[in-house]
C-alpha positions in Angstrom: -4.0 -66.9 337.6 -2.3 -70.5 338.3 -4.0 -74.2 338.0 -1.9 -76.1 340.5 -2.7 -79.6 341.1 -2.0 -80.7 344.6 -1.7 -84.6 344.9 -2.7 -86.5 348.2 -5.0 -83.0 349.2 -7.2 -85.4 350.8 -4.5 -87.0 353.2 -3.2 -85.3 356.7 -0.4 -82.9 355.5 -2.4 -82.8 351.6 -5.3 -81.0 353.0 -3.6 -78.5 355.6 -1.6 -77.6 351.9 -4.7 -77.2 349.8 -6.4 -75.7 352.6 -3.7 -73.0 353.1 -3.5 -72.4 348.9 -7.4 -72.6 348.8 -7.9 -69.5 351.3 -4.7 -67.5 350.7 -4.2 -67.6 347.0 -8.7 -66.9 345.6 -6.8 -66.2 342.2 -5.4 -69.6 342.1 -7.7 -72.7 341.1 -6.5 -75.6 343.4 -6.9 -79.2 342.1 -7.1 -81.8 344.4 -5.5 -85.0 343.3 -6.6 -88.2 345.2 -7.5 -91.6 344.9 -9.2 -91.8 348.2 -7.4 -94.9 349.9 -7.9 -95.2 353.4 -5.7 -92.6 354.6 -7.6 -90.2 352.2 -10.6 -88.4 353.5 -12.5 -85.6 352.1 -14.4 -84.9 355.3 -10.6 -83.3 356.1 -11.4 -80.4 353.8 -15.6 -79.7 354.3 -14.8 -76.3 355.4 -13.7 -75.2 352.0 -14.9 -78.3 349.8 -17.6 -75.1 348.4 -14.9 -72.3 347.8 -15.2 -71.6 344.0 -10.8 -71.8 343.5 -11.0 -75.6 344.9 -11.9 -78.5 342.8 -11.6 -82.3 343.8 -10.5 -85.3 341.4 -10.7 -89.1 342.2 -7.5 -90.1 340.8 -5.0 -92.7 341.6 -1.6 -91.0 340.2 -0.6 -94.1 338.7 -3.0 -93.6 335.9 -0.7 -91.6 333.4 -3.3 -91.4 331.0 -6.0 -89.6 333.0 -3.1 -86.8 334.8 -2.0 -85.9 330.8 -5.8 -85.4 329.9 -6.0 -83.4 333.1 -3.4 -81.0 332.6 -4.0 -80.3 329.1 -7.8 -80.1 329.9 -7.2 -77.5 333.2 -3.6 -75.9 331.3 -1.6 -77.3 334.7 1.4 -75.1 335.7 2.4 -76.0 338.6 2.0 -79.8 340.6 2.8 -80.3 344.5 3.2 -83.4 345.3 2.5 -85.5 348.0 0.5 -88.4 347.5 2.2 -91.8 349.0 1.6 -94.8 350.5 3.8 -93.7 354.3 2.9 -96.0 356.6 6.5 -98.1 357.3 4.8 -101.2 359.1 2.5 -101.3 356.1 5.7 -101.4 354.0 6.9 -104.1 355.4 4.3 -106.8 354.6 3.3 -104.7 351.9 6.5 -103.6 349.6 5.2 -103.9 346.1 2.1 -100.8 347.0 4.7 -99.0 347.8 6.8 -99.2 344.9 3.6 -98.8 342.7 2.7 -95.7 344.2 5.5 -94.0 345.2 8.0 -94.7 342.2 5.3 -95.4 339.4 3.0 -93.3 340.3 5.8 -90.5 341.3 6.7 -91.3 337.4 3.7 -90.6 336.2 3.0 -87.4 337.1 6.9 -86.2 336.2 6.2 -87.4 332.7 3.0 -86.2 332.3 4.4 -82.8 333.1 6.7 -83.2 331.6 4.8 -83.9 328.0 2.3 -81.5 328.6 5.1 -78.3 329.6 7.3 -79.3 326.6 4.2 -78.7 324.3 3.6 -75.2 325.2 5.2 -71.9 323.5 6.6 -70.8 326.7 7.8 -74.4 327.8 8.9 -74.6 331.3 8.2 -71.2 331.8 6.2 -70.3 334.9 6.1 -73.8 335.9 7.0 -75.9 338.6 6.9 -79.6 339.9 7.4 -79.5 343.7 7.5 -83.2 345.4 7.2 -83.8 349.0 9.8 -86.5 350.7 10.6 -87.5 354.1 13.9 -87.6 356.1 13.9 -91.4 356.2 15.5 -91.4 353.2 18.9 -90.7 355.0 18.9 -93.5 357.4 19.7 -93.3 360.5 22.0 -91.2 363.0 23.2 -92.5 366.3 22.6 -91.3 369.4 26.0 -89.6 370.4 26.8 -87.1 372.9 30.2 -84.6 373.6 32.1 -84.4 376.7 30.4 -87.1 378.0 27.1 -85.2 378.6 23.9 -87.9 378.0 21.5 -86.8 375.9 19.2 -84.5 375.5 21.8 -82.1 375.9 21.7 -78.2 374.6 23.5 -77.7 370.8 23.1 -75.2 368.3 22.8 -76.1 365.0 24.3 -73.6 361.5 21.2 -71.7 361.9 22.7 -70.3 365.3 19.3 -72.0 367.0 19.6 -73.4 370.5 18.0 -76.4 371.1 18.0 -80.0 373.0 19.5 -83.1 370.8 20.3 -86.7 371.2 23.0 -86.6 368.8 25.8 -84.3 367.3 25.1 -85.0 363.6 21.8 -84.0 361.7 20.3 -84.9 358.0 21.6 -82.2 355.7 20.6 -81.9 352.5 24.0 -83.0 350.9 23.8 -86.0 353.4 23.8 -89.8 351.6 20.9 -91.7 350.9 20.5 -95.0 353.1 16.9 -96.1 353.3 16.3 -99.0 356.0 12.5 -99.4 354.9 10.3 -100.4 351.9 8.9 -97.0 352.2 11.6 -94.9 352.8 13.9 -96.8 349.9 10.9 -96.1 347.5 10.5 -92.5 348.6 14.2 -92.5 348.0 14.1 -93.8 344.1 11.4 -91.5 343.8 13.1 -88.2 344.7 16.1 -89.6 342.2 13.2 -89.8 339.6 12.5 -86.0 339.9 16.0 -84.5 340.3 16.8 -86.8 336.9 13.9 -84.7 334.9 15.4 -81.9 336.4 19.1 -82.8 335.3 18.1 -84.3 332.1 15.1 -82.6 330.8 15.7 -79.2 332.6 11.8 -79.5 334.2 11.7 -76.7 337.1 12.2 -79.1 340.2 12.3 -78.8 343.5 12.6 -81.3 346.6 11.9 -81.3 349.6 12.5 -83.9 353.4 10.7 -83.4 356.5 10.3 -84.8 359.7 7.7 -86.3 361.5 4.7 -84.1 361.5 1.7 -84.3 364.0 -1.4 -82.0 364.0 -5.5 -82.4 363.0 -6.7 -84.6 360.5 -3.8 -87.6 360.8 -5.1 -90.7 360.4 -4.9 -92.6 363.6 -2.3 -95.5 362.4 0.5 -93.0 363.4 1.6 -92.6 366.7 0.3 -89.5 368.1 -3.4 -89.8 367.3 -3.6 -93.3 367.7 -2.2 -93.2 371.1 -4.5 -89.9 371.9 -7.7 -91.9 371.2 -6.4 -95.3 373.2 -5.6 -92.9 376.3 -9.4 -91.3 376.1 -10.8 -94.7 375.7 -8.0 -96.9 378.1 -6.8 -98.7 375.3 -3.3 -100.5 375.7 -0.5 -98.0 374.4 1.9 -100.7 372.6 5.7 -99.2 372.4 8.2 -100.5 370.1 11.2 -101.8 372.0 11.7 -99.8 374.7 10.2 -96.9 373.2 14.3 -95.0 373.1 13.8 -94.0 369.4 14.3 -90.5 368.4 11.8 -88.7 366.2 12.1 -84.7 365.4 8.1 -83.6 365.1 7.3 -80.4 363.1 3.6 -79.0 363.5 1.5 -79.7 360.6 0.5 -76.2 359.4 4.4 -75.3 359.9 5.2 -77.7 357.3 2.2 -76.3 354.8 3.8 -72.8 355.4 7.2 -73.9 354.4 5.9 -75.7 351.6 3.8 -72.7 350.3 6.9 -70.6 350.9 9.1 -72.9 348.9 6.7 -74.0 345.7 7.1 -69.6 345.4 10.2 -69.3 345.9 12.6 -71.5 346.5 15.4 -72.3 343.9 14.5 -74.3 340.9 16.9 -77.8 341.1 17.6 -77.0 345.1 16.7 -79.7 348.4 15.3 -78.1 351.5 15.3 -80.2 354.7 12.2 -79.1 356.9 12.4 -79.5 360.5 11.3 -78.7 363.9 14.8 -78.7 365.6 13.0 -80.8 368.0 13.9 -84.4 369.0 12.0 -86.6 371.4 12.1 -89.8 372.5 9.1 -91.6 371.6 8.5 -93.1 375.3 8.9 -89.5 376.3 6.3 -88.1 374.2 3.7 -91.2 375.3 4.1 -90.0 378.7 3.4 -86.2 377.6 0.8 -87.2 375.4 -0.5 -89.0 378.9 -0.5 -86.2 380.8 -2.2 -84.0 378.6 -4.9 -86.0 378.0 -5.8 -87.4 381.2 -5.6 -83.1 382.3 -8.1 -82.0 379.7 -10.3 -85.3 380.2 -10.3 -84.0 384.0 -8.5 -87.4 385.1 -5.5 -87.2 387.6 -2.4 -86.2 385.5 -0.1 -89.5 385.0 -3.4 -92.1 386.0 -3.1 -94.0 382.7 0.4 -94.3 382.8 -0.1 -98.2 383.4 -1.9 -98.4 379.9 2.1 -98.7 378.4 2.6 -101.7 376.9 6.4 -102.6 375.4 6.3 -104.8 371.9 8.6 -106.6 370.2 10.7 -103.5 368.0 9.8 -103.4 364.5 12.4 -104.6 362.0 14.8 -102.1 361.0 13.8 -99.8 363.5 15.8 -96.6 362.9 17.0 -95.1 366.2 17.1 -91.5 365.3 15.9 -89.0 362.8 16.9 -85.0 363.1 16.5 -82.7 360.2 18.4 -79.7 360.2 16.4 -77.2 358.4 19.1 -74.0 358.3 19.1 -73.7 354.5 15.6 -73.3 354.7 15.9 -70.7 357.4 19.0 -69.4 356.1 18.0 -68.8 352.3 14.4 -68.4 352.6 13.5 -67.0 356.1 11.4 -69.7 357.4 11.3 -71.2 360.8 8.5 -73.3 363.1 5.6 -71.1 364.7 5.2 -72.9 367.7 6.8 -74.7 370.4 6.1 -78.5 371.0 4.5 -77.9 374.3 2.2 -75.4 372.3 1.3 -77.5 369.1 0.6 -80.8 371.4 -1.8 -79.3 373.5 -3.6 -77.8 370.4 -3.4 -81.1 369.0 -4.5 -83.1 371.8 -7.3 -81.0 372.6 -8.6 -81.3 368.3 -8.6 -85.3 368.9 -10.8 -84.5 371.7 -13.4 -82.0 370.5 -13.8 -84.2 367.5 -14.2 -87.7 368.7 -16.7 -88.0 365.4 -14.4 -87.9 363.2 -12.1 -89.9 364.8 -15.4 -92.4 365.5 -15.9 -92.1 361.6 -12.0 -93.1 360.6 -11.3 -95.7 363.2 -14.9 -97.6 361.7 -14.2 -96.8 358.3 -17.8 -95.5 357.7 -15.8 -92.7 355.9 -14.1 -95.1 353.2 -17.9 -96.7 352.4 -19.3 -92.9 352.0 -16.8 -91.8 349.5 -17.1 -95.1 347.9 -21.0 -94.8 347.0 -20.8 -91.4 346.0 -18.0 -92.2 343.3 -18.5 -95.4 342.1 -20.7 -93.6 339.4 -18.6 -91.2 338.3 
């Protein structure tokens, strides 16, 4: 029997992880951990919101009072944590949430654990504080090619993997920290936060950086679903620049499985990159994102190609993230499930089916809900 707490379980990647814990571990009680912003949503989690392991908490991590009582009151072994403000345009008008949440609140939670872990006979025995980064952290890499082959071109990566890149160098986990963004440089103090418990308290640690994810349930700021729901309703697509930047995308539920893999057993103290091997451009996936949804909405493939719209680029506009992820695959066996091709259609054709939950997030009828049935409590 564990009690893990799983922070931000009402976010997009938070509620594919408790979801996957909730149904695959019944012995475990899962506590979800949220404070319900606007990228929080419980209606993410209705189909096991009545399974008797799950348990929901309003909660805004910064409150270090309320996490200690928590964990002593449910005898906590074991936190995951991904609860962060992620949103980089928000960062930038915005830099002072993100430092609250993501360092203070980051803090928080480490020394509740830590307090709480020390006071027990068996100390850190059995436990476990797992938190969740991104590979912004690193920076940027440039978009470099051998032999003078333009990119994509085919590379393999330590993992002996095949596939296509933009670039010869990828984020490894030794790789130096160079945040360009509010967000990314206070994800970045906050994994320094948790390797120092690690290194100077000895609390069971264990980090993690992944790329871009897409999938069900992501709140339609970020690219993918936002410009999903603008093609169905022939809304302007607005591009950064000229759209050249270079993401690597990971499917949702591939990165719950790595994470559920690694809070078991991955190495205390260690840094996994997750990854999809699995760059894009981001004008390239508009234009496959285009396709796919003007096929399944029975339109002529390509028709709302015209609904492009090139921006002005946002500042500090990184030109290319790619994770490589062989130490993950290497040490622990894992690798990505399906193909791009395979996990946008699937994705696309979610958006579609459930155009009332979409309708319910884009109006914010959802935040108003959640509100009422709190504000009591």
């Amino acid at each position: 029997m564990r009690t893990i707490i799983i922070t931000g379980g009402a976010g997009f990647i938070g509620s594919h992880v408790v979801r996957l814990f909730v149904n695959k571990y019944p012995e475990y009680q899962i506590i979800n951990l949220d404070k319900l912003t606007y990228a929080g949503n419980l209606a993410n989690l209705k189909d096991i919101e009545d399974k008797p392991n799950y348990r929901f908490v309003k909660m805004d991590i910064c409150d270090f009072d309320g996490v200690y009582k928590l964990m002593q009151e449910e005898h906590v072994d074991g936190i995951i944590h991904l609860a962060a403000e992620s949103h980089v345009d928000r960062s930038i008008k915005d830099p002072f949430t993100f430092a609250q949440t993501n360092v203070m609140g980051t803090l928080s939670l480490l020394q509740a654990a830590k307090l709480y872990w020390e006071s027990l006979p068996e100390k850190w025995d059995g436990k476990r504080f797992y938190h969740i980064s991104t590979d912004e952290v690193y920076g940027a890499l440039q978009m470099t090619h051998p032999e003078g082959i333009e990119p994509p071109f085919t590379t393999k990566a330590s993992s002996g993997k095949h596939h296509l890149a933009y670039g010869e160098k990828f984020f490894t986990e030794d790789l130096k920290y160079q945040p360009h963004s509010p967000y990314s440089a206070a994800k970045a103090s906050s994994d320094h936060f948790v390797r120092a418990f690690h290194d100077t308290y000895g609390m069971p640690t264990v980090v993690t950086n992944c790329s871009n994810n897409y999938g069900p349930y992501q709140f339609p700021e970020k690219l993918i679903p936002l410009f999903i729901n603008n093609i169905r309703h022939r809304k302007p697509l607005p591009v950064y620049g000229k759209g050249e930047n270079v993401r690597d995308w990971l499917y949702v539920v591939d990165h719950a499985r790595a994470i559920d893999l690694i809070f078991h057993k991955g190495k205390i103290g260690e840094t996994y990159n997750i990854g999809g091997f699995n760059e894009w451009k981001n004008i390239d996936i508009i234009k496959v994102l285009i396709n796919t949804v003007d096929r399944l909405l029975g339109r002529p493939e390509g028709a709302d190609m015209d609904l492009i719209t090139y921006v002005t680029d946002r500042a500090g506009h990184d030109l290319r993230y790619a994770i490589d992820s062989s130490k993950l695959q290497r040490e622990l066996g894992w690798e990505p499930s399906l193909q791009f091709e395979e996990g946008i259609e699937k994705t696309v054709r979610w958006y579609l089916d459930n155009q009332e939950w979409m309708d319910n997030v884009t109006s914010g009828d959802y935040q108003k809900y959640y509100d009422d049935m709190y504000k009591n409590r």
